[in-house]
FITORTI-429340 format. One record per residue (C-alpha): residue number from 1; chain; z, x, y. Coordinates in nm, 3 decimals. Example, Ala and Ser with C-alpha at 12.3 -4.5 7.8 and 13.67 -1.06 7.14 Angstrom:
residues 2
[atom 1 A [0.780 1.230 -0.450]] [atom 2 A [0.714 1.367 -0.106]] 
//
This chain:
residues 133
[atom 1 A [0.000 0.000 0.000]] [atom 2 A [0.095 0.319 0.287]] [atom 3 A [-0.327 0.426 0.232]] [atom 4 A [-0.421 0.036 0.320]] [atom 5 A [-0.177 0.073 0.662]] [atom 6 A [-0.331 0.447 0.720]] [atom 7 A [-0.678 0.328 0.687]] [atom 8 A [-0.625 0.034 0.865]] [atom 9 A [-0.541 0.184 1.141]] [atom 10 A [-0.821 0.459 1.138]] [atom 11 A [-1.032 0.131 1.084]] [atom 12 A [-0.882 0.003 1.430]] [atom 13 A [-0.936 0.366 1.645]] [atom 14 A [-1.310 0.406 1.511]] [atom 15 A [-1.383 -0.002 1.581]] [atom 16 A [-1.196 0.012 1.873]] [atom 17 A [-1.374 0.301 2.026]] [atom 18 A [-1.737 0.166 1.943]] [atom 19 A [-1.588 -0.194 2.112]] [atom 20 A [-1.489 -0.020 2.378]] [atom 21 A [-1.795 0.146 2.449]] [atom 22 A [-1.976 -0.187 2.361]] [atom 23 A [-1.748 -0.399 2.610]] [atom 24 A [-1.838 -0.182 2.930]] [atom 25 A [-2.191 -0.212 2.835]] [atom 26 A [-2.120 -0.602 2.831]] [atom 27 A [-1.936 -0.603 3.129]] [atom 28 A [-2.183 -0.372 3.359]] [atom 29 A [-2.496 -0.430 3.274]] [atom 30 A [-2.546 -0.755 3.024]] [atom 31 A [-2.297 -0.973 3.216]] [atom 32 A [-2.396 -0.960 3.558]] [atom 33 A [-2.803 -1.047 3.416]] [atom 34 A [-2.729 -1.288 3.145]] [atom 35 A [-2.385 -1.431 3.189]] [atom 36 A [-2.047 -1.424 2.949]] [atom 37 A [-2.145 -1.614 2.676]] [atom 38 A [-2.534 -1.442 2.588]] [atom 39 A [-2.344 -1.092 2.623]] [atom 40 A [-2.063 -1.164 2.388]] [atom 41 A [-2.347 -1.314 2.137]] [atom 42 A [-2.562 -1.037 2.182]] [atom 43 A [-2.224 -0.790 2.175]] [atom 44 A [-2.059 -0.958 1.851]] [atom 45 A [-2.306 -0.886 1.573]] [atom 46 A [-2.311 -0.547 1.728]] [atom 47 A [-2.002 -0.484 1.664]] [atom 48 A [-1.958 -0.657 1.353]] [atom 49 A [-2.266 -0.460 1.200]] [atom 50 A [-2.070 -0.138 1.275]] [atom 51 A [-1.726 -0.249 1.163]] [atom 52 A [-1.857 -0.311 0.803]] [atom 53 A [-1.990 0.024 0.788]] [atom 54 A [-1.711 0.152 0.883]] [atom 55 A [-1.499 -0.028 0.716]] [atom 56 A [-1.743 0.110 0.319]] [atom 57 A [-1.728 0.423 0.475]] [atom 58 A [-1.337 0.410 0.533]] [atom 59 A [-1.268 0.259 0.218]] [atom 60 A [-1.460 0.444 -0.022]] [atom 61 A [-1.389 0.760 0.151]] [atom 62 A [-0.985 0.719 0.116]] [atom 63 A [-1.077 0.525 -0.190]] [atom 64 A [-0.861 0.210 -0.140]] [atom 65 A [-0.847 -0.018 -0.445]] [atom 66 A [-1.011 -0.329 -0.474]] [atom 67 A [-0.742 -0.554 -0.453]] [atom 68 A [-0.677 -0.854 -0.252]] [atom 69 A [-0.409 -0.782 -0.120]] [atom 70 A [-0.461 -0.400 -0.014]] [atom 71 A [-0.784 -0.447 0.156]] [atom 72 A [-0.634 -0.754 0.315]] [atom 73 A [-0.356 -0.575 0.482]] [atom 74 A [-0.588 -0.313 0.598]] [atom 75 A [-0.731 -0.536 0.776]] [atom 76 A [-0.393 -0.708 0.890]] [atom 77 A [-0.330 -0.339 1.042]] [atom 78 A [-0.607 -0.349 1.202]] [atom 79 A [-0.577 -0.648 1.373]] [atom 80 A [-0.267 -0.628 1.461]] [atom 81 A [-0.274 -0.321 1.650]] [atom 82 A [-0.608 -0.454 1.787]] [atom 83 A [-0.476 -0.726 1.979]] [atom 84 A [-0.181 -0.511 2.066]] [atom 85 A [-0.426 -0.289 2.258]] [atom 86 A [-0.616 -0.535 2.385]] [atom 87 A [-0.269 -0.703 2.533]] [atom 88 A [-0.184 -0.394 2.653]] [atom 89 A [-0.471 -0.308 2.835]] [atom 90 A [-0.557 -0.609 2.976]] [atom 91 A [-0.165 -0.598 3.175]] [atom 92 A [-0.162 -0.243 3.272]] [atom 93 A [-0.513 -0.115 3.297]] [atom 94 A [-0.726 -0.449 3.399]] [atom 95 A [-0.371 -0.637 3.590]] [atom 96 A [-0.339 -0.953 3.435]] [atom 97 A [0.009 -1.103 3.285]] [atom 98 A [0.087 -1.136 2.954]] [atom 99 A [0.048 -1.536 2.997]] [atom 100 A [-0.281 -1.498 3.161]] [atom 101 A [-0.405 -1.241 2.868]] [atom 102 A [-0.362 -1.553 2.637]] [atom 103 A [-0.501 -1.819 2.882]] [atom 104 A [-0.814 -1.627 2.898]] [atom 105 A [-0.859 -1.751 2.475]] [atom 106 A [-0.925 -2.091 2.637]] [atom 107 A [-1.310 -1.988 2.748]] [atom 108 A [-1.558 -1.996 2.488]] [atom 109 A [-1.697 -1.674 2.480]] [atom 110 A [-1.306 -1.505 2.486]] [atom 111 A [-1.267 -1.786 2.159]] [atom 112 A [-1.624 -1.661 2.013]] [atom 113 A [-1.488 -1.294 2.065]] [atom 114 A [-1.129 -1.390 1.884]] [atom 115 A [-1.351 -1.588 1.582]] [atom 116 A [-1.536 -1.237 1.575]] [atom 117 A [-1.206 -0.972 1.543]] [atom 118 A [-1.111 -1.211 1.244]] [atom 119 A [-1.407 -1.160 1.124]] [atom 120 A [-1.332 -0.779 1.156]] [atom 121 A [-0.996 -0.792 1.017]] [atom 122 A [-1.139 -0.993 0.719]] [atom 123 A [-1.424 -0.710 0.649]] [atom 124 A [-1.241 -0.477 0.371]] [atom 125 A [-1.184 -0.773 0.207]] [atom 126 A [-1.524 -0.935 0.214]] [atom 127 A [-1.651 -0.546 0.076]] [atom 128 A [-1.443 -0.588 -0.259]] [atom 129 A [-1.703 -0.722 -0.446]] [atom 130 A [-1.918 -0.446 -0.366]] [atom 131 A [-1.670 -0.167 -0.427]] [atom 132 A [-1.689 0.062 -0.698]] [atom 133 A [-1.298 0.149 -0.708]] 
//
């Protein structure tokens, strides 16, 4: 179970930093053209497309079992310190309160985004069939 919590979070960093990358792009240069919603549908199968190759590559490369349970708290991990980052830098780098963080869920395309990361965290488990451990 400790290999499903490291990977998870290695899953997390190397998501995170291709999201984060992704997300400026979104925000300077697809937003202002085509509005919130087109950029997060162009942005989500993006991201998506790279988290499940990250998440093979991850998993076959620390060789986490194909169990239920382990890839699903890999991905637990990874959510869960996802949305602690994104809390976190959405009050102290971007200003907004911790109430106003969550409000923001209320808009589609912040809803379409949320539908997407459990999508992500649901990944390592959706590979099990496919894995060879």
């Amino acid at each position: 179970m400790n290999n499903s919590i490291r990977v998870g979070f290695l899953y997390f960093v190397a998501v995170f930093a291709i999201g984060f990358l992704l997300g400026t792009l979104r925000v300077l240069v697809l937003i202002p053209k085509l509005g919130e919603l087109v950029s997060t549908f162009i942005e989500l199968p993006i991201l998506l497309s790279a988290a499940w190759l990250i998440s093979d590559f991850l998993t076959t490369q620390f060789n986490v079992p194909s169990q239920w349970w382990v890839r699903l708290n890999m991905g637990i991990v990874a959510f869960g310190v996802l949305m602690a980052a994104e809390l976190g830098l959405s009050v102290w780098l971007f200003g907004s309160t911790v109430q106003g963080h969550f409000a923001a869920y209320q808009s589609l395309p912040k809803t379409i985004g949320l539908a997407g990361q459990a999508v992500f965290a649901l990944i390592p488990l959706l590979q099990m069939g496919k894995s060879k451990n």
